[in-house]
N, C-alpha and C positions, 0 to 999 in steps of 0.2 A: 385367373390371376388374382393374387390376394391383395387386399385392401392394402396393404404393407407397401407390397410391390407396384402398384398402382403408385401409392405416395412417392416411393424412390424416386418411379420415371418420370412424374411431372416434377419433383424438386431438380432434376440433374437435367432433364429439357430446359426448363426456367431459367436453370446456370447459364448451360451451354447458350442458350440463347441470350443473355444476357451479354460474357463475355463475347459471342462475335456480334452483337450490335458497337460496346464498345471498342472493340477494335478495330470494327467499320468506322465511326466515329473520327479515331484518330487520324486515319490513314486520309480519310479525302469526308468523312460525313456520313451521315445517316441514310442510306438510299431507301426510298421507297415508292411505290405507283404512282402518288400523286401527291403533294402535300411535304409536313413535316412529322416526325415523332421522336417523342421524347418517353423515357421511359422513368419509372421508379417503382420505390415497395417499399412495405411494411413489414415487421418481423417482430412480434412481441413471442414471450415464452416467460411463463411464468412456476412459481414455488408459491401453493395458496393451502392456507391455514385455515382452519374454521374449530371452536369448541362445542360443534354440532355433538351432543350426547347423544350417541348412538344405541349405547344402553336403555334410554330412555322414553327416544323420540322416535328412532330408525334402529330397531333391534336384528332388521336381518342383514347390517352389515357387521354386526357385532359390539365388543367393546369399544375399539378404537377411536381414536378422535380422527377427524378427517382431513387428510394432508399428502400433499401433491405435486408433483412436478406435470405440468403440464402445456403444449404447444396452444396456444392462444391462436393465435394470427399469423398467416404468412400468405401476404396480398401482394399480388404484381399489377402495377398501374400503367397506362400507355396513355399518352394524349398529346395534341399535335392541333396542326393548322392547313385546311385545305383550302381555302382561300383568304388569301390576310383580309383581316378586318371583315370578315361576313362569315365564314362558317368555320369553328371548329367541332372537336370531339374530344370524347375523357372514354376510355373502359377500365372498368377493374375487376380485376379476379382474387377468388380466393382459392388461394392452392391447397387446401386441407381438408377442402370440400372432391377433391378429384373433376376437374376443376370448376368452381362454380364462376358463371356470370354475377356479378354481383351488381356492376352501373354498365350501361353503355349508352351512351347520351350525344345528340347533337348539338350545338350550340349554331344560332344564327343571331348575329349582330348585324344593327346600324341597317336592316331593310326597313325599322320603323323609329323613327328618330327617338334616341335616349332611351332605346329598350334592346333587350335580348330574349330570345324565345331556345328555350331551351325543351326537347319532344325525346323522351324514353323510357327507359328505366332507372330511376334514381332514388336518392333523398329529395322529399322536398324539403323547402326551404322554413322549415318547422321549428319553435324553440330556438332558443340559444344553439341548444348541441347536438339535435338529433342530425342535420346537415354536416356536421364539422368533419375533416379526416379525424379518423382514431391515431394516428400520429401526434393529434393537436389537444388531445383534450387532457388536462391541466391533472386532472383525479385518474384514478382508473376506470373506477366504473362511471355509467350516465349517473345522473341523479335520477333517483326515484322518479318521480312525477314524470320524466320527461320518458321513462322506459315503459310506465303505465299509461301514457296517451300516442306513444308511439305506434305511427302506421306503418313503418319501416320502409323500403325501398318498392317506389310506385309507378306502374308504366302509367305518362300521362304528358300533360304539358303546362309550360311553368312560364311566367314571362316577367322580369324584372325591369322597373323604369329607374331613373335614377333623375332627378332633380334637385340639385345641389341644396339644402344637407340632406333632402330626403331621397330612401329607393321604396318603391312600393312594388308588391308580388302579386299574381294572380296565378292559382291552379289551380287544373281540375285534373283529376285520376281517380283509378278505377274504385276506390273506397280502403278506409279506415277497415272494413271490419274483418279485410282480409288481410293482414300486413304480412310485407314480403313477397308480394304477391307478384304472377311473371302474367295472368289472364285474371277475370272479372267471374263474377257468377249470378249476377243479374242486370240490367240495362241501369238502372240511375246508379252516376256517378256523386264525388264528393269535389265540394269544392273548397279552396283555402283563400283567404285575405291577409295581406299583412303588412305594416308600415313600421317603416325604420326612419327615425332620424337622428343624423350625426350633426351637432354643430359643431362647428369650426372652435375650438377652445386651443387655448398656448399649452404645452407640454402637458396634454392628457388628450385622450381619447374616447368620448362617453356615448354612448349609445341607448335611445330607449325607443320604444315603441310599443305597438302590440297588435298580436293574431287573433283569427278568427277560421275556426272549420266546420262546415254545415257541411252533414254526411247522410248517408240511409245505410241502417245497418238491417243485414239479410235476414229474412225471415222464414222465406218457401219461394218458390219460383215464380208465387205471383203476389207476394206481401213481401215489406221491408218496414221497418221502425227509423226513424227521424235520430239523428246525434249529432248536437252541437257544442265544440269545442273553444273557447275566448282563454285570455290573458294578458298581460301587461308583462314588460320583461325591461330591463335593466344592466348596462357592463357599462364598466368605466376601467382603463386601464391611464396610471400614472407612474411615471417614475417607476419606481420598482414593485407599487404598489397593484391588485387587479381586484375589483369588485365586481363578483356575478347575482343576479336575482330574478326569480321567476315566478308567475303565479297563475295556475290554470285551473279550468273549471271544466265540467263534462257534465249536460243534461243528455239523456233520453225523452225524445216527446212522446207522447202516445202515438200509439197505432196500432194493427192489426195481430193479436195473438193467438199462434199457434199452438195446439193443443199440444201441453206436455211445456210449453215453453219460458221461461222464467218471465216474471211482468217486472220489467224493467222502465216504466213508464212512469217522467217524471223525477226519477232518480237521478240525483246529482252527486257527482265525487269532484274530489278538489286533493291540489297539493300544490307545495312551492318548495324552495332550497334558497339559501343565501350561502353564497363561496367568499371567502376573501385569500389573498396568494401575497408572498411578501421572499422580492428576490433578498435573501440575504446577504448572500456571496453570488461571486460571478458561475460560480458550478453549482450552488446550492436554493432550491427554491424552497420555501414551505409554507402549506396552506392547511384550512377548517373548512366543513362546511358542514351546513344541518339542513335536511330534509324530512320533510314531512307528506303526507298521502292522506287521505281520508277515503277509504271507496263509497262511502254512504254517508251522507253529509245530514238525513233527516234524523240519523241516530245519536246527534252530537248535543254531549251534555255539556262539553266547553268543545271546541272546533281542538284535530286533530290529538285528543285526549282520552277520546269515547273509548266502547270497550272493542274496536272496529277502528282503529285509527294506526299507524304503523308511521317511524323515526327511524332516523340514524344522524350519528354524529360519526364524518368521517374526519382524521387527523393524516396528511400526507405528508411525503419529502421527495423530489423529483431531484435526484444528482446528475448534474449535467454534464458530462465529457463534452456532448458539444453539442449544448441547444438541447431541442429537443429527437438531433436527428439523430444520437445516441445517446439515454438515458438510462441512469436506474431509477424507478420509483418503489417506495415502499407506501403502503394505505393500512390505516389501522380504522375498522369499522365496527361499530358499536351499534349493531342492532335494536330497535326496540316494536315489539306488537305486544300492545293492549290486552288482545284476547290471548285466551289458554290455549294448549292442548292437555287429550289426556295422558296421562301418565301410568304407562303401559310397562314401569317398571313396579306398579301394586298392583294386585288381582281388584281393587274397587276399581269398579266401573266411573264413579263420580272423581276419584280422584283426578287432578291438573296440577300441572305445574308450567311454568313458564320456558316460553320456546329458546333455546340457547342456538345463535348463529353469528354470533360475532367472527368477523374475518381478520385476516391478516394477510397482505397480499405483497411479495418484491415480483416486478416487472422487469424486465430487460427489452432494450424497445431498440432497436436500427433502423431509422426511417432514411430515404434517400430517394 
């Protein structure tokens, strides 16, 4: 069976099963073994632009510039309650993958007062946005820094307190250096910190705090390298106004190297983003934001300016039919890296010229 045919039968399973949950629904409710379920999904599909010189940078796609219609995301979500107030669950899939596991996570509440212990595979509660649904996120893409410290989804366990204005986190899982990961590939784990505080303010919603990740990154099967990751982080939402801000750091400490293996000991990268969002009209949002990277901070002659340091200025518009659970957005992004490449459209060898990847992206997004 072709990859094709494969996709057909899980998108028309998906249906099918979607319409007779709701029409189980209407008739008398949801039935199922134990508990309750609720369903939803995601559905982005995008037209993405790029002024990638092909002639010059990637000559074996040819001339062309690179430009595409392409299925992004089609995610089906389940999550329910099997005993109120103490335990529920969240899974999600991604259908595009035939079909992938992506979270399947339990939640237990209120066994340890003003906490929740949450044991799977997830997000952890990392960043601003690396947790958020992709339904919710205000741009298209993450911002830089939060996609270059990202561990992605981690089997582990997570536990949140909450003490009025503060929630504080704790977890461990199986490590950063494998992101995405469903198993482990050596015994020490990573652990995360992190403190949120909301005060109680009149017509705004501000939030600040900051994380902390202490990891071992793999080495051989009996050596691993020390990585620790910190930040401070910022969102304030007013009126129609939303201010995001982040700013994270990444040492490697010394430790054991393997022959052949880069010495990344001591090396520190760094990056942050500021977003600001401004609802215009009741269907029309528009936002900026500027990101910055550094992957090596000791070669910095002004900080994210070096010849090793990487930008963008992105320019959004999210058109709202309604919210964000059907939207069009458009992103216009503006690339910038420091360093050269060579220029592989002259026979010298020294020549360079500057890498061209500026995007341009419209979304079409149905969440529900």
């Amino acid at each position: 069976m072709s990859m094709r045919t494969k996709l057909l039968c899980a998108l028309v399973l998906a249906v099918f099963l979607g319409t007779t949950i709701s029409m189980a629904a209407e008739l008398e409710g949801v039935k199922i073994g134990t508990g309750t379920l609720k369903m939803g999904g995601v559905f982005q599909a995008q037209l993405y632009l790029t002024n990638w010189d092909n002639n010059t940078q990637s000559p074996m796609y040819g001339s062309a510039k690179y430009t595409t219609f392409r299925s992004y995301r089609a995610r089906f979500l389940f999550w329910g309650v099997i005993v109120p107030d103490k335990v529920k669950y969240f899974v999600q899939l991604e259908m595009l993958n035939i079909p992938a596991f992506l979270d399947y996570k339990m939640m237990f509440l209120n066994y340890i007062p003003k906490t929740s212990v949450t044991v799977g595979r997830f997000l952890p509660y990392w960043t601003l946005y690396m947790h958020k649904a992709v339904s919710d996120l205000e741009l298209i893409h993450y911002p830089m820094v939060v996609n270059e410290f990202a561990m992605g989804r981690q089997p582990g366990i997570q536990t949140e307190t909450t003490i009025d204005p503060i929630k504080f986190y704790v977890g461990c899982f199986n490590g950063a250096d494998i992101p995405d990961s469903y198993t482990d590939n050596n015994n020490a784990k990573d652990f995360m910190f992190r403190l949120d505080v909301m005060p109680k303010l009149e017509n705004m919603n501000l939030l600040v705090g900051g994380e902390f990740w202490m990891g071992r990154r793999w080495v051989d099967a009996n050596h691993t390298k020390g990585t620790t990751m910190f930040g401070p982080f910022a969102s304030l939402d007013m009126n129609k106004l939303k201010l995001r801000g982040e700013y994270l750091m990444r040492t490697f400490t010394e430790g054991y190297l393997a022959p052949g293996d880069v010495d990344l000991s001591d090396r520190k990268s760094s990056g942050f983003y500021f977003m600001a969002g401004y609802t215009a009209l009741d269907w029309l949002e528009v936002l900026g934001r500027y990101d910055a990277y550094d992957p090596n901070t000791a070669n910095d002659a002004d900080d994210f300016t070096d010849e090793d340091g990487n930008s963008a200025i992105t320019i959004g518009a999210n058109f709202m039919i309604h919210k964000y659970n059907a939207v069009i957005a458009l992103n216009l992004v503006m690339n910038s890296e420091q360093s050269k490449i060579p220029d592989v459209s002259t026979t010298d060898p020294l020549d360079e010229t500057d890498l061209k990847n500026d995007e341009a992206v419209v979304q079409f997004q149905i969440a529900f």
